[in-house]
C-alpha positions in Angstrom: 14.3 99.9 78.3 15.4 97.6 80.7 16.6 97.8 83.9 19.7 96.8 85.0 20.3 94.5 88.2 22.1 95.3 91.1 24.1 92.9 92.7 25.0 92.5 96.0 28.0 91.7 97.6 27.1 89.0 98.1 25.8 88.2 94.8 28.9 89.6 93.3 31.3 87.2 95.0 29.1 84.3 93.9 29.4 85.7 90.6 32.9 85.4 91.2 33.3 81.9 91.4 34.3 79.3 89.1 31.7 77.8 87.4 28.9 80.3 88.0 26.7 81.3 85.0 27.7 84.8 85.7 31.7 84.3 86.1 34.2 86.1 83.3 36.0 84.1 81.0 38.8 82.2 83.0 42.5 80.8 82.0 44.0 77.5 83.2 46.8 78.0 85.1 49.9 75.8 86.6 48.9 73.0 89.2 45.0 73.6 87.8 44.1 76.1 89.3 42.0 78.9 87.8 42.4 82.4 88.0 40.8 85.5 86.3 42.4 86.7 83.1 44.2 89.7 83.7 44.1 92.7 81.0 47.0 92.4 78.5 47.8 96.1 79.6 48.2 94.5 82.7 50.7 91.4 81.5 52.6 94.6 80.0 53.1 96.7 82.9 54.2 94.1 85.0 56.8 92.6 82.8 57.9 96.8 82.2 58.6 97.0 86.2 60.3 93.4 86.2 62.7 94.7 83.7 62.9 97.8 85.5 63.3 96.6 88.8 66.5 94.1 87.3 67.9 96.7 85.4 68.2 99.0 88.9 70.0 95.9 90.3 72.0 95.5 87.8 73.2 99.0 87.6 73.7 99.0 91.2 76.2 95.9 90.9 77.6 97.6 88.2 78.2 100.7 90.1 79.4 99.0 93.6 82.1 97.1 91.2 83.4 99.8 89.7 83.5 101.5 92.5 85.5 99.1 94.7 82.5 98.1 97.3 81.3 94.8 95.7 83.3 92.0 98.0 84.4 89.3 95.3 86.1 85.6 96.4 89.3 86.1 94.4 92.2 82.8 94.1 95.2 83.1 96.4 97.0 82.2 93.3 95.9 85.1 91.3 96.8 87.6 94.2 100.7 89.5 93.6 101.7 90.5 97.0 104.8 92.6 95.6 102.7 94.6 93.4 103.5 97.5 96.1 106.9 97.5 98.2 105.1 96.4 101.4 105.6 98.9 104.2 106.1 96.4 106.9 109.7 95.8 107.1 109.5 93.3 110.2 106.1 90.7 111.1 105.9 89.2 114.9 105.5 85.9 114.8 103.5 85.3 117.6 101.3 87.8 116.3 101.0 86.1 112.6 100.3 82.6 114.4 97.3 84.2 116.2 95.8 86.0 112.8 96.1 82.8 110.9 94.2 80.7 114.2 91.7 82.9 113.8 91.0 82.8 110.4 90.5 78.9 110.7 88.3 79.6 113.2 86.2 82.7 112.4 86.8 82.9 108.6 87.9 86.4 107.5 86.3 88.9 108.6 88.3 91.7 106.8 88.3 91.9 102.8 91.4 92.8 101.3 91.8 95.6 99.1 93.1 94.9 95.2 93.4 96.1 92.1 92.7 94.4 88.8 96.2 93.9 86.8 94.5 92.5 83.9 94.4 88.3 82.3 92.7 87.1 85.7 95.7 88.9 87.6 94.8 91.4 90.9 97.8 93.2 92.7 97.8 93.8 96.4 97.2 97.1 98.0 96.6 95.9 101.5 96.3 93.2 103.6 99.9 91.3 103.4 99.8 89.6 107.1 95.9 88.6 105.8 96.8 87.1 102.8 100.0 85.5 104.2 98.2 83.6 107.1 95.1 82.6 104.6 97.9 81.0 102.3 99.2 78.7 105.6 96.2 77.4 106.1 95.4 74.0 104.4 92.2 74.2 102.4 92.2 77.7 101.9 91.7 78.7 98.1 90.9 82.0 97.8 90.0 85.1 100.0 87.3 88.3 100.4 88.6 90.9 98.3 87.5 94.3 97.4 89.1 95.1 94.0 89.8 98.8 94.1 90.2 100.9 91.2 92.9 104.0 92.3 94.2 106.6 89.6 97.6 107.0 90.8 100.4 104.8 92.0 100.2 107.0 95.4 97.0 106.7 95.6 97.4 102.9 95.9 100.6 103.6 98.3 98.3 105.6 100.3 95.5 103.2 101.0 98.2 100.8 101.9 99.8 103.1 104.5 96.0 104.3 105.8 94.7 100.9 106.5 98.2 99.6 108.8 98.0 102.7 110.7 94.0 102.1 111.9 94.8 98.3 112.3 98.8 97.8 113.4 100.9 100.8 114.0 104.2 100.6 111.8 107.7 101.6 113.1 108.9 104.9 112.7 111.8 103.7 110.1 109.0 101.7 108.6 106.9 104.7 107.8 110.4 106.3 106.6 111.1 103.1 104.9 107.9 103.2 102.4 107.6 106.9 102.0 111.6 106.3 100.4 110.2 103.3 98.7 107.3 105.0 97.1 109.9 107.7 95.9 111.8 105.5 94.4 109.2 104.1 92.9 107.8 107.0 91.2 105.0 107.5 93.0 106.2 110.9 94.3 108.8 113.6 93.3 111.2 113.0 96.9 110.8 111.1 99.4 109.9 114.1 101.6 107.2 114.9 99.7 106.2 111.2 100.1 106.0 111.8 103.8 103.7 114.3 103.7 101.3 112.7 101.0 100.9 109.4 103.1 100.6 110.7 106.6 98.8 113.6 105.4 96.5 112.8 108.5 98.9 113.0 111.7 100.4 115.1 113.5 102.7 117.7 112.3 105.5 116.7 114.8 105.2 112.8 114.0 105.0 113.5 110.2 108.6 115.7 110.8 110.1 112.8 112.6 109.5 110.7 110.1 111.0 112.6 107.8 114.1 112.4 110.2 114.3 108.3 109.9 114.7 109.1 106.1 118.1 109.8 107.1 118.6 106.2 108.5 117.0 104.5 105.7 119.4 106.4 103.3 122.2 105.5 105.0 122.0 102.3 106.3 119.4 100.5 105.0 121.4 97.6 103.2 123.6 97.3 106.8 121.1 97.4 109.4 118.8 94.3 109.9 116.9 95.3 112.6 116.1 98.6 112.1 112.8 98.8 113.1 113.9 98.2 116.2 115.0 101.7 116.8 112.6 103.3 119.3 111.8 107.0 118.7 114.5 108.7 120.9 117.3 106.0 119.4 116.4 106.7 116.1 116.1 110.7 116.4 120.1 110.7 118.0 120.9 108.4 114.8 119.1 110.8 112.4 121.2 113.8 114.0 124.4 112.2 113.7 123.7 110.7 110.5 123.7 114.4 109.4 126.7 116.5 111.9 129.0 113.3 111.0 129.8 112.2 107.4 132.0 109.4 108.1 129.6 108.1 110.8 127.7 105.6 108.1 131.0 104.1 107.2 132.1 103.3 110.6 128.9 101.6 112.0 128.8 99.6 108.3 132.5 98.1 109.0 131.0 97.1 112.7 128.1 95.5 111.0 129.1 93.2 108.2 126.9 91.6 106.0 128.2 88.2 107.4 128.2 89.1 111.6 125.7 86.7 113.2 123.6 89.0 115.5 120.3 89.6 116.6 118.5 93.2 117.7 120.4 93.5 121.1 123.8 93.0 119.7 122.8 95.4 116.7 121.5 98.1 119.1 124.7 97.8 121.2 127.1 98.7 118.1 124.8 101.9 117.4 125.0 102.8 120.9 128.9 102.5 120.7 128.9 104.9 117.4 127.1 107.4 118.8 129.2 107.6 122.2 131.4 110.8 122.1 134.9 110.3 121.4 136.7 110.0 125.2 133.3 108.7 126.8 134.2 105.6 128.6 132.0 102.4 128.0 129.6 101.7 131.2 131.0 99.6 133.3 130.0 96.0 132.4 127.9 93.4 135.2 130.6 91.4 137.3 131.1 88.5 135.6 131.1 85.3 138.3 134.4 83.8 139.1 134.2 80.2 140.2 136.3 79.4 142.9 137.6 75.7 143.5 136.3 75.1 146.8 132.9 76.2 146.0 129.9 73.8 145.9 128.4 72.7 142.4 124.6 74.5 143.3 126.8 77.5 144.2 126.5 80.3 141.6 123.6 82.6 139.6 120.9 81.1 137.9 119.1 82.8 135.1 115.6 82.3 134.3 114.3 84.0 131.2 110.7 84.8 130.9 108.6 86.9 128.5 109.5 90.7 129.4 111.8 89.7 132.7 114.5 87.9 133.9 114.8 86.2 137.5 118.6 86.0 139.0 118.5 83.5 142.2 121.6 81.6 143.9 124.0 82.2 146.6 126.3 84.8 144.6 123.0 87.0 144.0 124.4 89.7 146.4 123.4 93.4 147.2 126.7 94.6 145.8 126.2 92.2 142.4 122.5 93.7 142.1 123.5 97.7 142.9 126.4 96.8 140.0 123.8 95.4 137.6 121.5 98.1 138.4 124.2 100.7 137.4 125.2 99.1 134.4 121.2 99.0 133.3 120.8 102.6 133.5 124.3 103.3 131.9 123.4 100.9 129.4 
């Protein structure tokens, strides 16, 4: 019997090579190179882990889309803003101008949240100021979405409300505002109830006053148009009177017509009127000036307005005219 040779390393990697009288069967491959022919076990398994491996990924895409964590470019055109009654009753200007320069320059960085309506169609849960600022800039087609898949109408009230109280605190009547709304809308039994499903999260005491602006939305909703305007202690006194005084509604609605050109101050000045007790005099208004006819043209007040201040100067800016308009602020 024969013995068998040992080869060396050596040997073995000659053996190896291309060409050598000792070197397996070989298979053209691409660009001509040569390569040893693998097993067809081999060809198997790896075209079994391929399928595997894009099967995983594809279940995982199929997974994050369902469940609302795959971010898809979606058409401005397709978005419905009023899917939901929005819950921001009033948008700052200034503020708007500075999200919409942003976007230009940074892009968005925020998806907003959607949910599929069906035909190509998505309805918005949040993100209004985003979507309204992405729409004014020229070029822009479509926008980061996350299409969101909730089970309930309050559910999609809810994520609303959730993501403008981390980003832009709302108003208390705006909180009152959409809570009503969602009522309304069917999305809960009463309005109270819809108070205390969408700020489920804060405080007891903030969640009860709330509940108080409901009151004020009721009431006067169609006859205010600065109502969230009312600061926390204003709209509290409103909410109370609302309630000891039936015919309180009717009154401020015949000092507020539909037609009456005002803006926030003048409203807030006619609720402060109908909530002054019966017999309590007015405050005292701020000397008016009186010109006189031997007084010099640069004689007077000047008024300078300026963000948050305003700057009196001129020779009839007097210590009795300031301790006046001092009086009349805090009686104000």
């Amino acid at each position: 019997m024969a013995k068998r040779k040992r080869l060396a390393p050596a040997a073995l990697m000659d053996a190896l090579q291309p060409g050598s009288e000792r070197a397996p069967e070989t298979k053209a491959l691409p660009n001509g190179w040569a390569g040893v022919r693998t097993a067809p076990i081999a060809d198997v398994a790896g075209a079994s882990a391929k399928q595997a491996a894009l099967e995983e990924v594809a279940g995982e895409m199929t997974d994050a889309r369902r469940e609302g964590r795959l971010i898809q470019r979606i058409a401005l055109d397709a978005i419905d803003e009023t899917y939901l009654v929005r819950d921001r009753a009033v948008v700052d200007a200034e503020e708007m101008a500075a999200l919409e320069q942003s976007l230009r320059v940074r892009g968005q960085q925020t998806p907003l949240e959607v949910v599929a309506l069906g035909e190509g169609r998505f309805g918005l849960i949040s993100g209004w100021r985003r979507l309204v600022a992405l729409r004014g800039i020229e070029g822009a087609d479509d926008a980061l979405c996350l299409v969101r898949a909730p089970q309930t109408a309050s559910e999609a009230y809810l994520a609303m409300v959730e993501e403008n109280e981390i980003r832009a605190g709302l108003s208390f009547y705006e909180r009152a505002r959409i809570a009503a709304r969602a009522a309304e809308q069917g999305a809960y039994p009463t309005a109270r109830l819809a108070v205390k499903g969408l700020f489920g999260n804060v405080s007891s005491s903030k969640r009860s006053k709330i509940a108080s602006f409901l009151a004020i939305y009721e009431a006067l909703d169609e006859v205010l148009q600065y109502p969230a305007r009312l600061t926390e202690k204003q709209g509290l006194a409103l909410a109370r009177a609302l309630e000891t005084d039936a015919r309180l509604a009717a009154r401020i609605a015949m000092a507020l017509p539909e037609d009456l050109e005002r803006d926030a101050e003048a409203e807030q000045e006619v609720l402060s009127e109908a909530l002054r007790p019966v017999g309590e005099a007015a405050p005292s208004a701020a000397p008016k000036r009186v010109e006189r006819a031997d007084e010099a043209p640069q004689a007077g007040i000047t008024v300078k307005r300026g963000k948050g201040k305003i700057t009196l100067s001129g020779a009839d800016v007097t210590e009795d005219l300031m301790d006046a308009l001092e009086a009349w602020l805090k009686a104000r």
